[in-house]
C-alpha positions in Angstrom: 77.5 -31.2 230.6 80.8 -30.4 228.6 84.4 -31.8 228.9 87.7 -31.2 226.8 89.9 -33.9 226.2 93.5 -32.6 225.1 96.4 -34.4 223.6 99.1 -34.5 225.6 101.8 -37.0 223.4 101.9 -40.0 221.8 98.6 -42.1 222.6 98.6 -39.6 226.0 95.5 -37.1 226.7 94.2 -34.9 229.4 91.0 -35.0 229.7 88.7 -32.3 232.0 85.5 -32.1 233.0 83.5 -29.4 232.9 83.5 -29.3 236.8 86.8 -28.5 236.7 88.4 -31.9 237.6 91.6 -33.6 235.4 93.2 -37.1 234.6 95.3 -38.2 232.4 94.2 -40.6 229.8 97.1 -43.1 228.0 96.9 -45.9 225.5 98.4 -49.1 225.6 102.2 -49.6 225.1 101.6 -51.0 221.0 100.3 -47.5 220.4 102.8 -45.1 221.6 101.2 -45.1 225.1 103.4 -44.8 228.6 100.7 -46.3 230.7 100.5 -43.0 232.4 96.3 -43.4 232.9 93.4 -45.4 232.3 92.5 -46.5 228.7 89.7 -44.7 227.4 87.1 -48.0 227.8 88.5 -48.6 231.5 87.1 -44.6 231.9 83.4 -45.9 230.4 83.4 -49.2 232.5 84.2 -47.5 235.8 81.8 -44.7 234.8 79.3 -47.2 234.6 80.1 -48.5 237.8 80.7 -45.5 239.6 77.0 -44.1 238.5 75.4 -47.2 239.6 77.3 -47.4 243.2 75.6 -43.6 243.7 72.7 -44.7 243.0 73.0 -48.0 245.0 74.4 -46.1 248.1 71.9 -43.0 248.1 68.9 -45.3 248.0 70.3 -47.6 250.9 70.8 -44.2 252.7 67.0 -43.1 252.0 65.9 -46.1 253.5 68.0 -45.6 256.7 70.0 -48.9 256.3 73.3 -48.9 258.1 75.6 -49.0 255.0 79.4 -49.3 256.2 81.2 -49.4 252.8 80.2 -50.2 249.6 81.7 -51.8 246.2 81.4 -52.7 242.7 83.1 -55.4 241.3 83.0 -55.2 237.2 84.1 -57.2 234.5 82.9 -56.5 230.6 83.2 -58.6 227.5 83.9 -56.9 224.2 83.3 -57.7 220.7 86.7 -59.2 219.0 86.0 -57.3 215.8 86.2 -53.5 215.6 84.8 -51.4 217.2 85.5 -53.4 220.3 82.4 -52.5 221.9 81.0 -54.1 225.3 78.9 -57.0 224.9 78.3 -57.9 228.4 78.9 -56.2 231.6 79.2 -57.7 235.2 78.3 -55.8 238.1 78.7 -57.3 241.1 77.7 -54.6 244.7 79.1 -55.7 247.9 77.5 -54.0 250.6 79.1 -53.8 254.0 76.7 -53.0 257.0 75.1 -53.8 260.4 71.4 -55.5 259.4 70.9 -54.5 256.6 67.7 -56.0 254.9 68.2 -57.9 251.8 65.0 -57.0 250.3 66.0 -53.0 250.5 69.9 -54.1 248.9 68.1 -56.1 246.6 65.5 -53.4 245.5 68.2 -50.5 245.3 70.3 -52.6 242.9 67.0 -53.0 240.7 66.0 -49.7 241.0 69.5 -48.4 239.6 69.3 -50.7 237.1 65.8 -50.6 235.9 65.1 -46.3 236.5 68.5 -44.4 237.7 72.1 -45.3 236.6 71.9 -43.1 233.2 75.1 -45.1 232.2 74.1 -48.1 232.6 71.0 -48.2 230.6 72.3 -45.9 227.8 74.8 -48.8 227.1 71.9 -51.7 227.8 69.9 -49.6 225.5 72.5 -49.9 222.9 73.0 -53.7 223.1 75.1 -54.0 226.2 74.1 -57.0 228.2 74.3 -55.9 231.9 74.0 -58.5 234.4 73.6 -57.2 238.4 74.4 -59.3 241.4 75.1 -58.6 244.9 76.0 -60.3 248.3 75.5 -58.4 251.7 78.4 -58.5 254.3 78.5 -58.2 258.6 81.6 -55.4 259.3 84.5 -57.2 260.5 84.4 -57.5 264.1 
């Protein structure tokens, strides 16, 4: 896997993945940033989620559960000293469908956790508390 991240200006970056895809990466105001893209730990924490929610949604799929939409809701501590790392992440799936078991969400969430989402346990490996929860919703009628 490769990437290139470029500076743009000030605190602003490009930044491209070796699939070819680009974003724009900015800092904070305080720093010379325009607020032009997500900071560079926003990009880790929705990494983070974003692995997990494949992961989550492919296995649900697999098991031939009716998955409508699917979320992640995630919040993460960090240290108050540098480097700011994440203490504590909060990952909480909503998955929408029509009867789905609660045993096969519940077991998809683990299994990301525990085996799949690379993200996730390099960071949990590296000190990060990550804490999973879920809830299971009906589509709206």
């Amino acid at each position: 896997m490769k990437a290139r991240v470029k500076w743009s200006e000030n605190a602003s970056f490009i930044a491209e993945s070796g699939s070819g895809h680009a974003m724009v990466v900015d800092g904070p105001a305080e720093i010379g940033g325009r607020n032009l893209g997500p900071r560079p730990m926003e990009l880790v924490l929705m990494g983070v989620g974003a692995c997990s929610s494949v992961d989550v949604t492919l296995i649900l799929k697999k098991a031939r559960q009716n998955v409508q939409d699917c979320w992640v809701d995630l919040e993460a501590d960090r240290a108050d000293a540098e480097p700011k790392v994440f203490t504590t992440i909060r990952m909480h799936f909503v998955v929408v469908g029509s009867g789905l078991s609660e045993n096969h969400v519940k077991r998809a969430v683990e299994l990301s956790a525990e085996k799949y989402c690379s993200a996730s346990i390099m960071l949990g490996r590296g000190g990060v508390k990550i804490e999973h929860s879920y809830e299971i919703r009906e589509p709206a009628a």
